[in-house]
ROVOGU-625342 format. One line per 8 residues: number of its first residue (from 1); for each residue x, y, z of C-alpha. Coordinates in nm, 3 decimals, padded with zeros to 5 digits. Example, Ala and Ser with C-alpha at 12.3 -4.5 7.8 and 13.67 -1.06 7.14 Angstrom:
# residues 2
1> 01.230:-00.450:00.780  01.367:-00.106:00.714 $
END
This chain:
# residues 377
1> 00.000:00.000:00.000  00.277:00.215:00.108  00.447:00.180:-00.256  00.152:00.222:-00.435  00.069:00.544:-00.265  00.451:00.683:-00.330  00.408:00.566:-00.672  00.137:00.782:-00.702 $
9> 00.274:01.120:-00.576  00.236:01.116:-00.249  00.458:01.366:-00.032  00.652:01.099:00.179  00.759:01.384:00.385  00.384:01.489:00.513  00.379:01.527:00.849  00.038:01.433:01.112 $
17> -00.127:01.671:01.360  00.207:01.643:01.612  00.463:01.686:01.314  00.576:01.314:01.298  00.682:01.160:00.977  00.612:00.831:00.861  00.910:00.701:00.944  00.897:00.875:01.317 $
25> 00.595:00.638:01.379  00.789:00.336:01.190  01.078:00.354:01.437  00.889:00.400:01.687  00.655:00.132:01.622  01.036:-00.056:01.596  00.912:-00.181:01.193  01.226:-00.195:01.056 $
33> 01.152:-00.305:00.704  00.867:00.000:00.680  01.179:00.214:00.775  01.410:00.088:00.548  01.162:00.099:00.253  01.058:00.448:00.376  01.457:00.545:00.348  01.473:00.406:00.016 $
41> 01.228:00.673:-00.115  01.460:00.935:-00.009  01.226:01.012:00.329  01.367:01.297:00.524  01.548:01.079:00.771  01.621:01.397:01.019  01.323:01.534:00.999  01.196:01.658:01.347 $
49> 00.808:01.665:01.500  00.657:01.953:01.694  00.919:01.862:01.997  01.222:01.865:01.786  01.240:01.500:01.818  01.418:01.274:01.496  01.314:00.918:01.428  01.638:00.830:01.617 $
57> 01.482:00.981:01.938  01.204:00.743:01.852  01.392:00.481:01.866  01.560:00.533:02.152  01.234:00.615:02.299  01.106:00.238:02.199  01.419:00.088:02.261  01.446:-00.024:01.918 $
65> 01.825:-00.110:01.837  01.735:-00.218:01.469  01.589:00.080:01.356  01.831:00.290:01.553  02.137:00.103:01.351  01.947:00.144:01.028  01.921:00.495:01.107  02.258:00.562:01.172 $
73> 02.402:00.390:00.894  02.181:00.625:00.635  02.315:00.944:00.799  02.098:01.022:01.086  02.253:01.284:01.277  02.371:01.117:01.574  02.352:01.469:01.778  02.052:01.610:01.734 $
81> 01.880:01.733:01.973  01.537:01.816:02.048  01.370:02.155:02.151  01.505:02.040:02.520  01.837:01.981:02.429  01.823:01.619:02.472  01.991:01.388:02.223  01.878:01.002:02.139 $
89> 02.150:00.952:02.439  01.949:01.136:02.681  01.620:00.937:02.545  01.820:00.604:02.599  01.924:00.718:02.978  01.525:00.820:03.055  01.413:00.469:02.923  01.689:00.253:03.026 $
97> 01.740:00.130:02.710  02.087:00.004:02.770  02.137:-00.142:02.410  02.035:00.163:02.250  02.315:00.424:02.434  02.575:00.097:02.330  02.471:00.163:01.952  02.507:00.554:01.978 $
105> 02.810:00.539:02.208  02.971:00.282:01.942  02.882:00.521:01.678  03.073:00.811:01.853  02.777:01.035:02.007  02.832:01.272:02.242  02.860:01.096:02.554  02.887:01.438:02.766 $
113> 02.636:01.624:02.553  02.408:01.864:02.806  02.030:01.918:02.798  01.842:02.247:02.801  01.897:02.217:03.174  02.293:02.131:03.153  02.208:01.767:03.190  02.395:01.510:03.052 $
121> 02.273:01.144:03.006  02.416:01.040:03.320  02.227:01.271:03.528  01.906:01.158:03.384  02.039:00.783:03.368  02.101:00.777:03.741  01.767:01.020:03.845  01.587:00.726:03.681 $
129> 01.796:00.480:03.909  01.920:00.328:03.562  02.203:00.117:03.755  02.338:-00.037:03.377  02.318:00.246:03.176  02.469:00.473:03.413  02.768:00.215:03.440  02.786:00.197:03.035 $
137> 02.835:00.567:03.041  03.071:00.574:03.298  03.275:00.295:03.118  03.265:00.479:02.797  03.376:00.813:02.963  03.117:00.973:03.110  03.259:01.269:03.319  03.169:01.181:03.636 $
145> 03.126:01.481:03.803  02.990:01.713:03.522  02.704:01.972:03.667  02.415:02.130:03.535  02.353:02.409:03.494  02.182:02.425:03.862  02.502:02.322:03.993  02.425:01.956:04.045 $
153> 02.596:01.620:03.985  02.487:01.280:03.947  02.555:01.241:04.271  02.266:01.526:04.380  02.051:01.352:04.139  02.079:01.008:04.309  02.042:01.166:04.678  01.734:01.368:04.516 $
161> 01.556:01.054:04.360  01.680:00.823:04.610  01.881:00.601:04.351  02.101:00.360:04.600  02.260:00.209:04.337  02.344:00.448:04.133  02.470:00.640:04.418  02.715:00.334:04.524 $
169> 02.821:00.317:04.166  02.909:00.668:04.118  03.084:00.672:04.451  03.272:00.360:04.399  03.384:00.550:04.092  03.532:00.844:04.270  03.274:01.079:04.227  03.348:01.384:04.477 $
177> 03.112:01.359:04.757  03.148:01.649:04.920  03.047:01.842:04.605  02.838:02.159:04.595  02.546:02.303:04.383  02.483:02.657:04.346  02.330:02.642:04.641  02.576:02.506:04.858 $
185> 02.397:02.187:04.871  02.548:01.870:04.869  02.408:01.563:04.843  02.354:01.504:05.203  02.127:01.831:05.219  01.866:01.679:04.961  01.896:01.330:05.136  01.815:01.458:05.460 $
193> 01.566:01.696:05.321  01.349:01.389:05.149  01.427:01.198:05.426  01.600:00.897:05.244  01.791:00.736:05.549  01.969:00.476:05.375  02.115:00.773:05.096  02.180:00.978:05.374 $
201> 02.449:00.661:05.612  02.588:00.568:05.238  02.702:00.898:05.186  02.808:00.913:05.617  02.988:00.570:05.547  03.131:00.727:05.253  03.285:01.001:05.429  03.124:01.304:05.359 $
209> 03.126:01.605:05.539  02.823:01.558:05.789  02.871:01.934:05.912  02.866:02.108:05.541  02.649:02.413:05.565  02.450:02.551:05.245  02.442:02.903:05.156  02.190:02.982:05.358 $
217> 02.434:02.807:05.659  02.202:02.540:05.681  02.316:02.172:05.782  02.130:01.856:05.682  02.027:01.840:06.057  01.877:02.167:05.996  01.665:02.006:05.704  01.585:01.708:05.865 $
225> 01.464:01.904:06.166  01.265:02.168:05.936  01.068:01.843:05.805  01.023:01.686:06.187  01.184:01.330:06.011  01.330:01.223:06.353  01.510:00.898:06.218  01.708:01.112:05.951 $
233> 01.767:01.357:06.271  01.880:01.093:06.489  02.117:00.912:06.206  02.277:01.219:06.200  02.320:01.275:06.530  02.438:00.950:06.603  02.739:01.022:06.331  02.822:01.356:06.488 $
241> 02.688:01.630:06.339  02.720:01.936:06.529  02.367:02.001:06.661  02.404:02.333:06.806  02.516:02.466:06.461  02.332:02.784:06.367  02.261:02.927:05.975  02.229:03.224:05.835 $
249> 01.931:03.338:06.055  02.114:03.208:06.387  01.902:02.915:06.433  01.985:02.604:06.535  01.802:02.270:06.417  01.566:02.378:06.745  01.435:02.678:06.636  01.362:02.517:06.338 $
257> 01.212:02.229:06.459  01.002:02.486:06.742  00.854:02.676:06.463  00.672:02.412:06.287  00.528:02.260:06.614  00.818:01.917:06.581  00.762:01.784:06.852  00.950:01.465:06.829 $
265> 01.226:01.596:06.649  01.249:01.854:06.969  01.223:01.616:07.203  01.498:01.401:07.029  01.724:01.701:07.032  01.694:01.835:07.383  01.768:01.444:07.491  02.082:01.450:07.295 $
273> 02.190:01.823:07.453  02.111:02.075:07.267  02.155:02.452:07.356  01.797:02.510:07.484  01.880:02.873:07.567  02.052:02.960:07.227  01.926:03.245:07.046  01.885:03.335:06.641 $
281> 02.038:03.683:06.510  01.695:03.832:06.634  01.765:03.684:07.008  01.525:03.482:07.022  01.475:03.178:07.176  01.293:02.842:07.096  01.084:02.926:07.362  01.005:03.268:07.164 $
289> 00.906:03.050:06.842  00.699:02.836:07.034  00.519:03.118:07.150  00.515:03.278:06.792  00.383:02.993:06.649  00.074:02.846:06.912  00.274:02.541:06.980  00.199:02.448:07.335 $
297> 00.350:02.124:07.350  00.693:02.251:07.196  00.673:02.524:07.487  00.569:02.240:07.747  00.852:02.083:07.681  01.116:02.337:07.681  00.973:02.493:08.007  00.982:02.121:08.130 $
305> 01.364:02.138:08.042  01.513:02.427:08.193  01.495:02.719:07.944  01.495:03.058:08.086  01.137:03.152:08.091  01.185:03.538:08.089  01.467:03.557:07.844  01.392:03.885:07.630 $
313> 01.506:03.898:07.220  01.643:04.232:07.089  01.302:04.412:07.091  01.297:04.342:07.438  01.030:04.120:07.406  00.945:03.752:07.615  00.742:03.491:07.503  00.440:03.656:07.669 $
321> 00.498:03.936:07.455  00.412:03.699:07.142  00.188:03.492:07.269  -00.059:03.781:07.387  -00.014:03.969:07.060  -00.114:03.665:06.886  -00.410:03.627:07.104  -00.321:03.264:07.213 $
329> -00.449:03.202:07.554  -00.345:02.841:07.612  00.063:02.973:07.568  -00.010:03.239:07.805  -00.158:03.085:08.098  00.093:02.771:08.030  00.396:03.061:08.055  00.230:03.244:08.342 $
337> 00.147:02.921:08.544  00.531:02.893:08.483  00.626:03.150:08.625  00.718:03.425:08.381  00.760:03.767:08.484  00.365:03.912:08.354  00.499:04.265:08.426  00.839:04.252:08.144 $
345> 00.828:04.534:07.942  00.961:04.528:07.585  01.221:04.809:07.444  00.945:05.063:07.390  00.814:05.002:07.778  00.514:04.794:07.693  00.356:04.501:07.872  00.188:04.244:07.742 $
353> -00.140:04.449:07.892  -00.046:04.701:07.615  00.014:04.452:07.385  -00.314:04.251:07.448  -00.562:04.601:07.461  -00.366:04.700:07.148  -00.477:04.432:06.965  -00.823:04.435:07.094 $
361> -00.775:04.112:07.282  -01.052:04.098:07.575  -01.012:03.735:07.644  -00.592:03.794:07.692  -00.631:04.120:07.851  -00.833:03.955:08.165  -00.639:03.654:08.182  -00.312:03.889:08.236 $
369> -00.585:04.063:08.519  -00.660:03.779:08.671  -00.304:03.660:08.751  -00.229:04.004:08.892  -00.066:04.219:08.614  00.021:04.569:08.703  -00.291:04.734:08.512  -00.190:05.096:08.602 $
377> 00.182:05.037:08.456 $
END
């Protein structure tokens, strides 16, 4: 049928409603002897579809080694790359297709050719956890520790898309572990940020550097404890990491963990020593936070724990401060029944009677009443 309609005229270059060729849907349908008839009659062998995709991305798509060889051997361009910058390699990495890379990489592609994103087919091979084809690279020169254009190696990618294997095989390869992306990140960061345990002790075992701080002078601890995954928290603990470290902000993994009501991870870190009294850049405590942020189990527990109830930050502000201004009554009758000093005044002399009428807070302001605040301060 297909010779009778060519014999008649028909454009063998006409393309359907997504720009494919008849010989994109041959290779990709892996019908070799369509193709090679199709070739025969002069078809437009690197013509691309609406995605910039050639009938050798097809059949690297399909995994179809027969077509891909035909294809090569009339002068596809072994190179080409779609409107995302990804060549037949990059297709073979995303679908495993192990004997496909082996006919490009025999055929002299590209093996370090970069994506839209500055990825090469290793990064995508191992983000897909495709053990084989990530070795095949590597054996056929792969560089190892090539980034995108985010900063990332293969490495980040296998921490990120918790790829075990690949991550053993890139290590046992020499990959440098203690690399950074543009963030600072290494791969320990996005380990302990998805929570992948066993990523996070192969990397530990593996030597990395447990204390590395991002740019934002985070630690993974401080990750792990921003997501309240205790067992990542406690792996890392158990290994050393520093646990008082602060970032940027001046928080430790506390604050953190205070702030978004953690209670387990909170608990886990007091038990194992942590600076309760620390303050951030602002001077505040986790106490502060746990007032800030209506957590009155976090503040249970510090108060259970020692912290200094009436520490002030650098607006001269307590706990009671925030917890009245927020209008949160449990906080304030849980710090009061504590203990706290219900007539501190903050840097610009107010109370948290000021505070509480200030924000129209009846409920707060005879609660502070009731346990005997100075009214006529």
């Amino acid at each position: 049928m297909a010779e009778l309609l060519i014999s008649h005229g028909i454009n063998i270059n006409e393309k359907d409603e997504v720009g494919k060729t008849a010989l994109h849907i041959a290779t990709g349908n892996n019908s070799k002897e369509i193709a090679e008839f199709l070739i025969s009659h002069d078809i437009n062998i690197n013509e691309k579809d609406n995605f910039g995709q050639t009938a050798l991305h097809n059949s690297a798509e399909n995994n179809s080694k027969e077509t891909a060889e035909l294809l090569i051997s009339h002068g596809a361009n072994i190179n080409e790359k779609d409107y995302d910058g990804k060549t037949a390699l990059h297709f073979a990495a995303i679908y495993n297709s192990k004997g496909i890379a082996e006919v490009l990489i025999s055929h002299g592609i590209n093996i370090n050719e970069k994506d839209s994103d500055g990825r090469t087919a290793l990064h995508i091979a191992v983000s897909e956890n495709s053990k084989e084809t990530a070795e095949l690279l590597i054996s056929h020169g792969a560089n190892i520790n090539e980034k995108d254009y985010n900063g990332n190696t293969a490495l980040h990618f296998a921490a990120l898309y918790e790829s075990k294997e690949a991550a053993e095989l890139l290590i046992s390869h020499g990959i440098n572990i203690n690399e950074k992306d543009n963030d600072g990140k290494t791969a320990l960061h996005y380990a302990a940020n998805k929570n992948y345990e066993e990523i996070v002790e192969l990397l530990i075992s593996n030597g990395i550097n447990i204390n590395e701080k991002d740019n934002d002078g985070k630690t993974a601890l401080h990750y792990a404890a921003n997501e309240n995954y205790e067992e990542t928290a406690k792996l890392l603990i158990s290994n050393g990491i520093n646990i008082n470290e602060k970032d940027n902000d001046g928080k430790t993994a506390l604050h953190l963990a205070t702030s978004i009501l953690c209670i387990k991870t909170a608990k886990l870190l007091i038990s194992n020593c942590v600076n309760i009294n620390e303050k951030d850049n602002d001077g505040k405590t986790t106490l502060h936070h746990a007032a800030r942020y209506n957590s009155n189990k976090t503040a249970k527990l510090l108060i259970s724990n020692g912290i200094n109830i009436n520490e002030k930050d650098n607006d001269g502000k307590t706990a009671l401060h925030y917890a009245a201004d927020k209008n949160y009554e449990e906080i304030v009758e849980l710090l009061i029944s504590n203990g706290i000093n219900i007539n501190e005044k903050d840097n610009d002399g107010k109370t948290t009677l000021h505070i509480a009428v200030s924000e129209n807070s009846k409920e707060i302001a005879e609660l502070l009443i009731s346990h005997g605040i100075n009214i006529n301060e």
